[in-house]
Steps between C-alpha positions, in 0.01 A plus 500: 500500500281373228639420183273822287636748781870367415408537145379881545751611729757366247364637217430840654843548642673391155253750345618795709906383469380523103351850522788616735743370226315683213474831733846504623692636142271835507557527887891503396421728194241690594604864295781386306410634221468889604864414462540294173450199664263214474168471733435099480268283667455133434702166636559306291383677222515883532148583323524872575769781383532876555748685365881491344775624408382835358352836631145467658336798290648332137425153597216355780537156424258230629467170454265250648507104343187324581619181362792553792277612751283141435813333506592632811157425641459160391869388623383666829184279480686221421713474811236584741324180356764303561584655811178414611461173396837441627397629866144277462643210446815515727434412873162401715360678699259283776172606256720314233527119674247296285 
């Protein structure tokens, strides 16, 4: 396997671990807050927020952070990189023999 198709698999795979991550606290709270609880998505960082503790007619609350949202996206960046860089430079393949 050559050393840039190590490098995108890695980096592709660590992408979609980072996406599932982020997706996986609205999967879990998906409608919460029809019943004063919070709807959250985000890992680390939860950038997005519905609801609370109060009636939905008195009080639709919604919050989105962009700064935690870029956060989020640049630590998920970050690893793939590595991940990738990691993955080209770690074993040879029989392309990789000089």
């Amino acid at each position: 396997m050559s050393r840039k198709l190590r490098f995108l698999s890695a980096f592709l795979i660590t992408g979609c671990i980072a996406a599932f991550a982020n997706l996986l606290p609205y999967l879990r709270s998906r409608g919460a807050y029809q019943y004063d609880g919070q709807e959250v998505a985000g890992f680390p960082y939860a950038f997005r927020r519905i609801g609370g503790d109060c009636l939905s007619s008195i009080c639709n609350t919604y919050h989105f952070h962009p700064g935690y949202f870029a956060a989020d996206l640049g630590l998920a960046l970050e690893c793939a990189m590595v991940a990738g860089l990691v993955a080209a430079s770690v074993g040879k393949g029989p392309r990789d023999v000089a």
